[in-house]
Structures are given as structure tokens and as C-alpha cells.
MISE-770347 format. One record per residue (C-alpha): residue in three letters; x, y, z. Coordinates in pm, whole numbers, padded with zeros to 5 digits, always signed. Layout:
N
AlaXYZ
...
//
This chain:
543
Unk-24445+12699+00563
Unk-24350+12433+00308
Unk-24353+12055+00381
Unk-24028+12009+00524
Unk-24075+12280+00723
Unk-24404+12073+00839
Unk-24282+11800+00874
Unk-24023+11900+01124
Unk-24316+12122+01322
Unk-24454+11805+01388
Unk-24128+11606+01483
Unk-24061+11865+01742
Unk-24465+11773+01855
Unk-24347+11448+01934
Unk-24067+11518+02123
Unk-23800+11466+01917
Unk-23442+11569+02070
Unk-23225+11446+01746
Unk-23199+11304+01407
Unk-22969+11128+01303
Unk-22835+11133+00964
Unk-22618+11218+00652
Unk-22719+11484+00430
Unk-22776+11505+00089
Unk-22909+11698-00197
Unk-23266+11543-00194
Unk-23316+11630+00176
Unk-23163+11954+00198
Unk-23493+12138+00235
Unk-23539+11927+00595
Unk-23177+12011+00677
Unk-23257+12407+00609
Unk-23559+12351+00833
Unk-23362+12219+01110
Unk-23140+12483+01123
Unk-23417+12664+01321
Unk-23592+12379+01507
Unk-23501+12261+01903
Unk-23416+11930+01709
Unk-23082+11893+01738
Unk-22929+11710+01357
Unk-22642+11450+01444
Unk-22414+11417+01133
Unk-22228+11066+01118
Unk-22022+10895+00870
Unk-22248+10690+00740
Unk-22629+10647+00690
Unk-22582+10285+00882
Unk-22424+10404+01161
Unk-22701+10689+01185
Unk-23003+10423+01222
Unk-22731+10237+01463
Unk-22791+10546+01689
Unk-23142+10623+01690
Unk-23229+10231+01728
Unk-23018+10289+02068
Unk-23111+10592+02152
Unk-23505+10450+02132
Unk-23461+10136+02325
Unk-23277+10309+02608
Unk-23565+10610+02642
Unk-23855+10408+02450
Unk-23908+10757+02207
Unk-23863+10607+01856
Unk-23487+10732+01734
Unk-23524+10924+01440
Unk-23266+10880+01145
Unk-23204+11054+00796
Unk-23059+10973+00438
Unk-23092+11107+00096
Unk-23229+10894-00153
Unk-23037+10587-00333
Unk-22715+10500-00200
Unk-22779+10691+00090
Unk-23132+10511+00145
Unk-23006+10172+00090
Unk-22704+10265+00330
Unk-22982+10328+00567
Unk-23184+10010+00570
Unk-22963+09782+00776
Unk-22939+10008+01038
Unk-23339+10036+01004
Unk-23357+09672+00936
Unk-23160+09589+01266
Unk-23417+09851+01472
Unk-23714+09607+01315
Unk-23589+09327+01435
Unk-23453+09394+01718
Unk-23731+09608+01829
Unk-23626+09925+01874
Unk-23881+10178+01784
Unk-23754+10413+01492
Unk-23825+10666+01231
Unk-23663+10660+00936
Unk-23693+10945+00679
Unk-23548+10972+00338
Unk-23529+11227+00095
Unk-23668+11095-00304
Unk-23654+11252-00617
Unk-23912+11426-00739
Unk-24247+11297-00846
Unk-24197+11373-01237
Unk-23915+11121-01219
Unk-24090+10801-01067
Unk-24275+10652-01397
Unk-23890+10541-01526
Unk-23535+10489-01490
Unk-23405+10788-01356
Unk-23058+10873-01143
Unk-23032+10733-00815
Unk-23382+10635-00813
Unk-23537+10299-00657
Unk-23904+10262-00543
Unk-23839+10308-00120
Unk-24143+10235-00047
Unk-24169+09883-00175
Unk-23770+09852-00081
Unk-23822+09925+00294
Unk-24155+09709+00335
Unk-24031+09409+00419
Unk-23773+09553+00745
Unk-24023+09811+00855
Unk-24382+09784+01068
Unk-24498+10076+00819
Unk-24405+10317+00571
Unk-24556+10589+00337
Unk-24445+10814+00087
Unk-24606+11189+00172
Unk-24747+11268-00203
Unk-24911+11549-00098
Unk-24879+11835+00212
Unk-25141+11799+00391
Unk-25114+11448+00443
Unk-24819+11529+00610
Unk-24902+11513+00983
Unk-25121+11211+00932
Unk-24845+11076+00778
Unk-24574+11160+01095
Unk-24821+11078+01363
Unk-24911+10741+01248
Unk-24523+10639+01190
Unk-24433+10740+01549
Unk-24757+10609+01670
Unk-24679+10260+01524
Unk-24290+10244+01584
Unk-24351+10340+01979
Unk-24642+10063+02033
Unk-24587+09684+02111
Unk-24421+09567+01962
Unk-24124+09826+01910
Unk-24007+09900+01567
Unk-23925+10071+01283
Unk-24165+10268+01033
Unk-24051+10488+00747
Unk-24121+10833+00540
Unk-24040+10912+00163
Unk-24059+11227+00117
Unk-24010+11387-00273
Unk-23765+11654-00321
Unk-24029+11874-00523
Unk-24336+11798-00267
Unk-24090+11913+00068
Unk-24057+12222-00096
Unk-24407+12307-00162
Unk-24609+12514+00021
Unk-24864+12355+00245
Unk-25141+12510+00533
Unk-25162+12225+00762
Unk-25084+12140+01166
Unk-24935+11898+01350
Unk-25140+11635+01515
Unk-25123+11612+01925
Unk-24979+11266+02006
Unk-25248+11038+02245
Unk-25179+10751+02480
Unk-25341+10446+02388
Unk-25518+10214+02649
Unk-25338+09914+02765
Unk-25498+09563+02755
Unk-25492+09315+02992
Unk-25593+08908+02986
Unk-25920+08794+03155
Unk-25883+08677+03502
Unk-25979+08344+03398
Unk-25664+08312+03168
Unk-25468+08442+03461
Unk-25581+08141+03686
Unk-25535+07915+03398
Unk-25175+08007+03363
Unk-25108+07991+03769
Unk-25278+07625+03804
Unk-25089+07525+03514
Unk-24728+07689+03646
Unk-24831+07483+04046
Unk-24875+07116+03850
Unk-24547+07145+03610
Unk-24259+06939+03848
Unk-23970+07157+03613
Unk-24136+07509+03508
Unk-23879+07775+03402
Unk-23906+08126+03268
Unk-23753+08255+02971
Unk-23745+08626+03027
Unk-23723+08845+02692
Unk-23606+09228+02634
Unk-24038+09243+02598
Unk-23989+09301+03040
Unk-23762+09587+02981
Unk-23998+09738+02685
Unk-24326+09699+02880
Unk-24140+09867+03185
Unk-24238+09585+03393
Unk-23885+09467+03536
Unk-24015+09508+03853
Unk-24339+09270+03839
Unk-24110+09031+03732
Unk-23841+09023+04011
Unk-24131+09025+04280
Unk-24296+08703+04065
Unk-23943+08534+04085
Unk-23912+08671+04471
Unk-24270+08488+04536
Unk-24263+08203+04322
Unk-23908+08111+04324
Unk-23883+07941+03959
Unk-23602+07940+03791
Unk-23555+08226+03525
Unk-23291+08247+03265
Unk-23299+08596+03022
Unk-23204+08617+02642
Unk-22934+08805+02561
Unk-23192+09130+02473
Unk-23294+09039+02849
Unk-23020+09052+03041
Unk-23053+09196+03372
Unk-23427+09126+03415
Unk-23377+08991+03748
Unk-22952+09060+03918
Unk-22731+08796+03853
Unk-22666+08750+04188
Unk-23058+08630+04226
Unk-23012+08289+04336
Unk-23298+08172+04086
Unk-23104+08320+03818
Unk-22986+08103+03536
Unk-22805+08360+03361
Unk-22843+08390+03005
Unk-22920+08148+02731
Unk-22872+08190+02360
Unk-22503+08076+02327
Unk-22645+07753+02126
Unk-22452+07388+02178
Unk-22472+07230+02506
Unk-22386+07502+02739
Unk-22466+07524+03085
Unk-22820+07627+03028
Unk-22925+07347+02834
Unk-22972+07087+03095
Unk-23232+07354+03263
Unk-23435+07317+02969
Unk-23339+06962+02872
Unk-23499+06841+03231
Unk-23810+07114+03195
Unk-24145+06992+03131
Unk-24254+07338+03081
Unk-24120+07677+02963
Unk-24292+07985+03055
Unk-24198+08273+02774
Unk-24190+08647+02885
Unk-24154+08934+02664
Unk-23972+08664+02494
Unk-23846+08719+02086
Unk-23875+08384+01884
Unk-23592+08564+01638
Unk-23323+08625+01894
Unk-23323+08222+02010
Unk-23469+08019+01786
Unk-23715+07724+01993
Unk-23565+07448+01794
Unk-23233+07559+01980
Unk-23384+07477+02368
Unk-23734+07276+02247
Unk-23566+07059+01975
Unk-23828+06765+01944
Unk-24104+07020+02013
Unk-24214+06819+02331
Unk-24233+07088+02619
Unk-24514+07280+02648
Unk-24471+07681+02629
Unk-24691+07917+02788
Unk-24656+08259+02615
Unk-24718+08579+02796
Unk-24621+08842+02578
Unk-24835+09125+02386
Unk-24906+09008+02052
Unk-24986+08551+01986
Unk-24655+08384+01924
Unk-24546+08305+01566
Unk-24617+07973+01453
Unk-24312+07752+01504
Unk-24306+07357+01542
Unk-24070+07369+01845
Unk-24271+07651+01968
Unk-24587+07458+02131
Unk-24803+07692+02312
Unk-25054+07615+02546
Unk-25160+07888+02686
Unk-25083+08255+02573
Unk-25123+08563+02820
Unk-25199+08892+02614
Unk-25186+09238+02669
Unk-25009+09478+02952
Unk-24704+09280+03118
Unk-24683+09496+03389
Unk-25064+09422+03483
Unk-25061+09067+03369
Unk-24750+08992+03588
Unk-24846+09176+03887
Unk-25196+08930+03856
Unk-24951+08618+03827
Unk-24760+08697+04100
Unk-25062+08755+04327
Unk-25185+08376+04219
Unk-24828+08165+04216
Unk-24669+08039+04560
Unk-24360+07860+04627
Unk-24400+07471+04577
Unk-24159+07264+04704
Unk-23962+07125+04407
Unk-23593+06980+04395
Unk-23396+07320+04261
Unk-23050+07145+04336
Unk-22963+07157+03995
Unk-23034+07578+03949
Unk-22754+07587+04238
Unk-22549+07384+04039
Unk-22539+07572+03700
Unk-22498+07891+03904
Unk-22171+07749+04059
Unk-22035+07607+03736
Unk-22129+07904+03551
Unk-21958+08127+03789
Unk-21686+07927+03939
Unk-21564+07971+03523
Unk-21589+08389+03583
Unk-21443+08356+03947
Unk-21152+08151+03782
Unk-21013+08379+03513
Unk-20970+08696+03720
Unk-20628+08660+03749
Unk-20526+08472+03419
Unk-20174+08575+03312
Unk-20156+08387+02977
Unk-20124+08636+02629
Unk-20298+08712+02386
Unk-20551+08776+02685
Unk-20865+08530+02726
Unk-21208+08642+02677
Unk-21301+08536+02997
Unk-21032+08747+03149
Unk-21148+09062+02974
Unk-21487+08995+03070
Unk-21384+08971+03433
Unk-21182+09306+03453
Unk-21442+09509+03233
Unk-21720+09350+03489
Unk-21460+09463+03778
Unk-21433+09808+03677
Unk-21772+09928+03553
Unk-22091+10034+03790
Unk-22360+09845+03806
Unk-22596+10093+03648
Unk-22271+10137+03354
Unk-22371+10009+03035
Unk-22154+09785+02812
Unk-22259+09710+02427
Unk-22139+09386+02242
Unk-22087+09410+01870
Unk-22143+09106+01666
Unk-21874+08877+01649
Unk-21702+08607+01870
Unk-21687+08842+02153
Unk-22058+08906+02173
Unk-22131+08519+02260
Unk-21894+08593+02555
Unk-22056+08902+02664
Unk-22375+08727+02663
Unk-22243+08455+02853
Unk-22022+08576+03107
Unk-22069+08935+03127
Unk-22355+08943+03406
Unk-22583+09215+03464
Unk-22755+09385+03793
Unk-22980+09589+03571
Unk-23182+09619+03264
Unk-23032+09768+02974
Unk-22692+09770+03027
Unk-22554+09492+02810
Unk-22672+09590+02519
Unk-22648+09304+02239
Unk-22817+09348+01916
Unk-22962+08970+01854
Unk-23251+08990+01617
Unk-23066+09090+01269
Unk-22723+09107+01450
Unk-22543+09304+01234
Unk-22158+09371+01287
Unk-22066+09747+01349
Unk-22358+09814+01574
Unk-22184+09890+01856
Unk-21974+10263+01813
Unk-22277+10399+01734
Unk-22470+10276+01925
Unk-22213+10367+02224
Unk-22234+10755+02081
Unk-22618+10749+02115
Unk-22604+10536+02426
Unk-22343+10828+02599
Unk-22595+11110+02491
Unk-22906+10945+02647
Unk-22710+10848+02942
Unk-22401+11139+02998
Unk-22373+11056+03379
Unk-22272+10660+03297
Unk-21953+10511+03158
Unk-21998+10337+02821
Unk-21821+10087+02655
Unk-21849+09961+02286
Unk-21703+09609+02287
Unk-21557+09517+01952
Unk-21381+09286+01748
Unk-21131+09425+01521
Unk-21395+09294+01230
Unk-21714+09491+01319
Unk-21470+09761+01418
Unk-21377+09882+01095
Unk-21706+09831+00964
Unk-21822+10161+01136
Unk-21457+10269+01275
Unk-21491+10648+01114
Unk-21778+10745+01376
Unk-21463+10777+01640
Unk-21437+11125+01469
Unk-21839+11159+01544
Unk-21794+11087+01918
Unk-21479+11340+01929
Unk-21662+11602+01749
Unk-21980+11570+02027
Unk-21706+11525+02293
Unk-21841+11182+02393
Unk-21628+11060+02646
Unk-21720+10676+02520
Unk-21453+10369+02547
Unk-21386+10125+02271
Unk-21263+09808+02405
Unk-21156+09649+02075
Unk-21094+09233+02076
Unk-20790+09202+01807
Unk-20739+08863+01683
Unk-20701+08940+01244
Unk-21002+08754+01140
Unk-21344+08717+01155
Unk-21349+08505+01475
Unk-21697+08384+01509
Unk-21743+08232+01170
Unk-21374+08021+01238
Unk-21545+07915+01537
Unk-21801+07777+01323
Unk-21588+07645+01076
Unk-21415+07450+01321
Unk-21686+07338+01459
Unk-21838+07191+01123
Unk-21543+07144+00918
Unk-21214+07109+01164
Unk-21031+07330+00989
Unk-21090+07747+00906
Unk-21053+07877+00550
Unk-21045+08253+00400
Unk-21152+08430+00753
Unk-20786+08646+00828
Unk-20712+09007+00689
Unk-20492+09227+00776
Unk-20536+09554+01054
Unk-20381+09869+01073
Unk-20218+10028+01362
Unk-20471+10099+01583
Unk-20288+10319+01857
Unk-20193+10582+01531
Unk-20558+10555+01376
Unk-20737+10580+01737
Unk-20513+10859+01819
Unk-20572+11062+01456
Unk-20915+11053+01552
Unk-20835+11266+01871
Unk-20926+10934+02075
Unk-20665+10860+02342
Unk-20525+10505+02260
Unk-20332+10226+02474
Unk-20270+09899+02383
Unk-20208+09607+02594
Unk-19942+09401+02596
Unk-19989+09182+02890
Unk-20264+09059+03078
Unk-20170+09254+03381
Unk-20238+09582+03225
Unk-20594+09539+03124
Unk-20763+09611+03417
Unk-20568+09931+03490
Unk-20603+10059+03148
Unk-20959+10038+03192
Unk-20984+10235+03509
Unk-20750+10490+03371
Unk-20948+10515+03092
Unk-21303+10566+03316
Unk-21072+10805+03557
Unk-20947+11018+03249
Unk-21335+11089+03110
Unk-21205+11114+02744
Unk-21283+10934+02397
Unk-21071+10635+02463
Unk-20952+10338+02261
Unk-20800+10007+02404
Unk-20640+09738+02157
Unk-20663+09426+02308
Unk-20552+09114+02185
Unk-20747+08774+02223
Unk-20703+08461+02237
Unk-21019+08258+02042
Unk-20933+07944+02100
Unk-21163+07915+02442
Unk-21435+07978+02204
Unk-21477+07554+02190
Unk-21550+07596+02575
Unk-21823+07756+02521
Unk-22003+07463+02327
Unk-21864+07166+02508
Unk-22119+06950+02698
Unk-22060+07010+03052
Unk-22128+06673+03192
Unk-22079+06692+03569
Unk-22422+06917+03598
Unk-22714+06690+03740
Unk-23033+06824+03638
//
């Protein structure tokens, strides 16, 4: 066989349902390989959108996602999609096609060194330079992308060395051994937890990763501290768990903050310094953290750690757990967020004002969707709300992209989301902004028959950074553009489209858009300004 050929043997070794990709004349000999492989190839509309999917597609099944471009353009089309996996941790695999080897010593067409290009938003990447390094080569980037923590790793592969012929085999893919901290650290981190008056847990998507949701609900169930998730963490423990603070993240003085305003220490779990930064809930770097997680913490002045728990989460909890007991400390104040937080959802269930309020869509899309349903936020206004208000029974489904947060994440990432999971109803929240940044993959969930809905907030500007411009300056400047009809461009794309003009109507558009289990669209108009709510200090909550 040649080295495409190979190189797809051993992709199909690992398990690999699809790729995701675009192709392209440097990758065609991979494309003519797949024709005949059990990997199915997923064409999109764009090489972003394709590393959009497989990011998904590996942090719902924790199999790295595998994703395709040519070289060039269609590489560095591919690296925010790959960049957003990284960061996010997602495990991936991204592969690109290069030109040939003859051509790398000088300017040549649609040439740029990959290698050194992808480095800095990948955990590895190599270029295969010769066959037979070729399995070495695949191993070791799905090895690395699908060990803590999750991420992405990338292959080059030369248009002149795939189609050479190679004798070589793929390499059988090994478990490695778990670690787990000494018993001693264990006890360390217990006696520490009983003496803190105001402990509270800051639960991370690491939980969900490291499988070990539930050794942390029985912890919380036993201990009874207070736990409030990121927004990768949501549904860690059910937001109806009375110890549940809901989700932090939003920034400001929101409800949250008075939890860890009144702390005097913050316990870290599977927790990701890049999603919410420490100088956000530890700004004068005074509480103490102890970090349980699998790798040490990144050095951060607000981040004062002084204790870290390494290894296995599901072992190190289930240790924890056995050690911690319930100590009799004034929790008036968790009761107290929970009301205010949800007295605000409780409130806006039957709002009537137009354009409709986020906390009103929020409550109907809450209202109609299972609890095991997943909803994904794109980046924008709207995803602050999600993560807010939008309150989860189970891991995994809110999905909010909060490392790189990049808009447009969330079509694909539906598509992917509705082929892992066929037997739930999906939902890709948007705002008319990240909408159109990856709008044309409607036609790639029609074509798959994907019966996904696309709940689009329409306000004619990029809502989040007005929000911040009134924030900082009072006043908004160069954020509005225009929109097309969205009913006719939904519906050209075979997607069934409604558009509400009342509040009334959005809750029974929604259920007749579950009940109809067909690509749907719904163009919903919003109404930003609540978006100052969300950043007000909220002075009536004692601590």
C-alpha cells in the first residue's frame, strides 16, 4: 500500500468512525483511500467548521475527533477550529495535506511551514517525512490528544511521500496506567477542607473528562460544601442540588461573587485557569486554592495553591469523600443565591414584552428540552446567558466553548453533537453574528439528514462587545450590520424555518419543532438590553 493508504489502516486501528474535512488537491491520495475504509469522510463547508465537529464529536465520546484540510488556505482555515479543540480540551487529530518535499527549501504556491504554524495551538505535531514512520507517527498523535489533559495534535503529510509506497503496520493502541496522590496528600487536603469556616468547590469540565461525575456528587452528598461549575462544567452536580451554586464565569458582581468574596478557601476540580481567569473570583490573591486536577496548576498570582492533588480524579475523589464529613457551618447564604438566582428564571416564564428577553428564551428552551437533551451556546451575548441561566441536570449538555471561544462554534458542533447522540434533541443557540460565520453547514446537516434546531438570537449587531462598550465607554460604536431574511435562506437550505413574532409563540415553536424531527431554524428576536442585569451588584445577598 502507499502512505495514505497507511495512514488510514491505522486510523481505522484506532477506532476512528469519521473525518471531518474539505478536500483538496494535496490530500486527494487520503480521500481515494477512504473511499474503501469503514471511516466514514464528512464533507463541510469549511475547514473551520470541520475541526468545530470533531472537537465535539471528541469531548462528547472522549475518541479524539479527527479533521482534514489541504495545505495553505485550507490549513490555516483549519487552525481555529484546531486551536479552539486545544484550548478547550477536546482531544483532536488534525491532518493536512503539504506539498511535496522538493518544494519546502523556498517560496513556493500555497506553501507555509505547518509544522512550526500549528505548534503553538497544538499538544504535538509531526510532519511524516518518510513511510515507515508513519504509524509511529499516528499512534503517538492519538495517544497524546486522548490523555490528560485533552487536546489537539497534528499530521503533515507531503503530497509526494502519501503516494509512495511503504511496507509497514499499524501499531495496537495500549491503555496507560492511571496515577493517583499518596494517602498522605489525601489527608492533608481533608484536614485542611474540616478547618476552612467558608470552603467552596469550583468544579471544572476536568470531572466530566476524567469520567468521575459521580465521585463528585457523592463528595458533595457527604460533605455538603458548596459547589459552583464553570461554564465547561455545567451539570457536574443537578441544579436542583441544594449545594449547588450554579455556574460562575459571567464576570462583574453577579450572584456568585459574594460565595467567593466571603470564602477563605477555594477547592479547584478538574478546574481550567483559561476558561475563568483567578484574578476574576481571587482578585487580591488572598484565598488559598487547593488544586486537585491531573497536571500542577499554571503559575498565576491570583492563583495561590496550597495544596495540589494529582493524578486519577475518579480515585482521588472517591479517597476525599471517604475522609470529609459534614461540619456544621452557617450555609444561609448558598440558600440565598439559589433563590435569587432562580426566583430571576422562575420570573420570566411568562414575559410578554417584544423583541423577546433572553431570560424568557432561556426559560421556554429549558421547558421544552429533556434533561439528558443537549443545548450548545455559540459565542456571543447569548452564551453569557446560557451559562447563567440555562441550568443543567447532566454533564455535557450545555455545551459552551470557553477556552478560545470562538464565534461559529456552535452549527457544527450541533451536526457532530446529533451524530454522536441521534436519540437526543439538539439545539445550536446562536446569535445572528456567529451565525453567519459558519451559516453554510445548514446544507451539511440537510445533506446527513440531521434533524438539529438552530435557535438563532437576532438583534443586527455584535451584541456582546456593545455590552462591553457600554459598560466601559456608555455609548456603542461600529457593532450593527445588516441580516438577510432568514426564513428564505433557512428554508433554501431545505431547513424548515419559523420566525417569531411574539413572545407567546416561542415556546410552541420549539415543541413543534422537537415534534416535527426535521432540520429546523427559529429566528428569534432579542432584546439585549437585560444584558446590564447580568453585571449589576446584587446587594440584598448576605454572605
Amino acid at each position: 500500500m502507499n502512505v495514505a493508504e497507511l495512514l488510514v489502516k491505522c486510523m481505522e486501528h484506532e477506532g476512528v468512525e469519521y473525518i471531518f474535512g474539505v478536500p483538496g488537491e494535496e490530500n486527494i491520495d487520503v480521500i481515494n483511500a477512504l473511499y474503501d475504509s469503514t471511516i466514514e469522510f464528512i464533507v463541510t463547508r469549511h475547514e473551520t467548521s470541520a475541526a468545530f465537529m470533531a472537537g465535539t464529536y471528541g469531548r462528547l465520546t472522549g475518541k479524539p475527533g479527527v479533521c482534514l484540510a489541504t495545505l495553505g488556505p485550507g490549513a490555516t482555515n483549519l487552525m481555529t477550529g484546531v486551536a479552539n479543540a486545544n484550548m478547550d480540551h477536546d482531544p483532536l487529530v488534525a491532518i493536512t495535506g503539504q506539498a511535496g518535499l522538493s518544494r519546502h527549501h523556498k517560496i513556493s504556491h500555497q506553501y507555509y511551514d505547518l509544522i512550526n504554524m500549528y505548534e503553538p495551538v497544538t499538544k504535538w505535531n509531526a510532519q511524516i517525512k518518510t513511510g515507515e514512520i508513519t504509524p509511529e507517527v499516528v499512534r503517538k498523535a492519538f495517544q497524546v490528544a486522548g490523555q490528560e489533559k485533552w487536546g489537539a495534535t497534528h499530521i503533515d503529510l507531503p503530497e509526494d511521500i502519501a503516494d509512495m509506497e511503504v511496507d509497514a503496520s499499524p501499531i495496537k493502541p495500549t491503555d496507560r496506567p492511571h496515577t493517583e496522590a499518596s494517602p498522605k496528600i489525601i489527608k492533608r487536603a481533608a484536614k485542611l477542607i474540616e478547618e476552612a469556616e467558608h470552603p467552596i468547590i469550583l468544579a471544572g469540565n476536568g470531572i466530566t473528562r476524567q469520567k468521575a461525575v459521580d465521585e463528585m456528587r457523592s463528595l458533595i452528598d457527604k460533605s455538603h460544601l458548596p459547589i459552583v461549575n464553570s461554564f465547561m462544567g455545567k451539570g457536574t452536580v443537578p441544579w436542583e442540588n441544594e449545594h449547588s451554586l450554579l455556574t460562575a464565569g459571567i464576570g462583574g458582581q453577579d450572584y456568585i461573587t459574594c460565595g467567593f468574596d466571603s470564602s477563605d478557601l477555594i477547592i479547584t476540580i478538574g478546574f481550567d485557569m483559561a476558561e475563568y481567569s483567578p484574578k476574576d473570583w481571587n482578585p487580591d490573591g488572598k484565598k488559598s486554592v487547593i488544586h486537585i486536577d491531573t497536571e500542577e496548576a499554571e503559575t498565576d498570582e491570583n492563583y495561590p495553591v496550597i495544596l495540589s492533588v494529582l493524578g486519577d480524579l475518579k480515585a482521588n475523589l472517591q479517597q476525599l469523600a471517604g475522609l470529609l464529613e459534614s461540619k456544621d457551618r452557617n450555609m444561609d447564604w448558598v440558600a440565598g443565591v439559589r433563590k435569587k438566582a432562580l426566583d430571576e428564571f422562575e420570573s420570566y416564564k411568562d414575559d410578554s414584552s417584544f423583541p423577546v428577553k433572553p431570560q424568557k428564551i432561556i426559560a421556554d428552551l429549558r421547558s421544552v428540552l429533556k434533561e439528558e437533551d443537549i443545548a450548545i451556546s455559540d459565542v456571543g451575548a447569548h452564551k453569557m446567558w446560557m451559562a447563567r441561566m440555562y441550568h443543567c441536570y447532566e454533564p455535557n449538555t450545555c455545551l459552551i466553548s470557553n477556552g478560545l471561544a470562538s464565534m461559529g462554534v456552535a452549527v457544527p458542533s450541533a451536526i457532530a453533537a446529533k451524530m454522536v447522540h441521534p436519540e437526543r434533541n439538539v439545539v445550536a443557540v446562536c446569535g445572528d453574528g456567529s451565525f453567519q460565520m459558519t451559516g453554510a453547514e445548514l446544507e451539511t446537516a440537510k445533506r446527513l439528514n440531521l434533524p438539529i434546531i438552530v435557535l438563532m438570537w437576532r438583534d443586527d449587531g455584535y451584541g456582546l462587545i456593545e455590552w462591553h462598550q457600554l459598560k466601559k465607554f456608555d455609548r456603542a460604536s461600529y457593532i450593527k450590520f445588516g441580516n438577510p431574511d432568514y426564513i428564505q435562506l433557512a428554508e433554501s437550505y431545505g431547513f424548515e424555518a419559523m420566525k417569531i413574532d411574539k413572545a407567546e409563540d416561542l415556546k410552541p415553536a420549539l415543541e413543534e419543532a422537537i415534534a416535527m424531527n426535521k432540520p429546523v431554524f427559529i429566528d428569534c428576536p432579542v432584546d439585549y438590553s437585560e444584558n446590564m442585569k447580568l453585571t449589576e451588584k446584587l446587594g440584598d445577598i448576605i454572605c
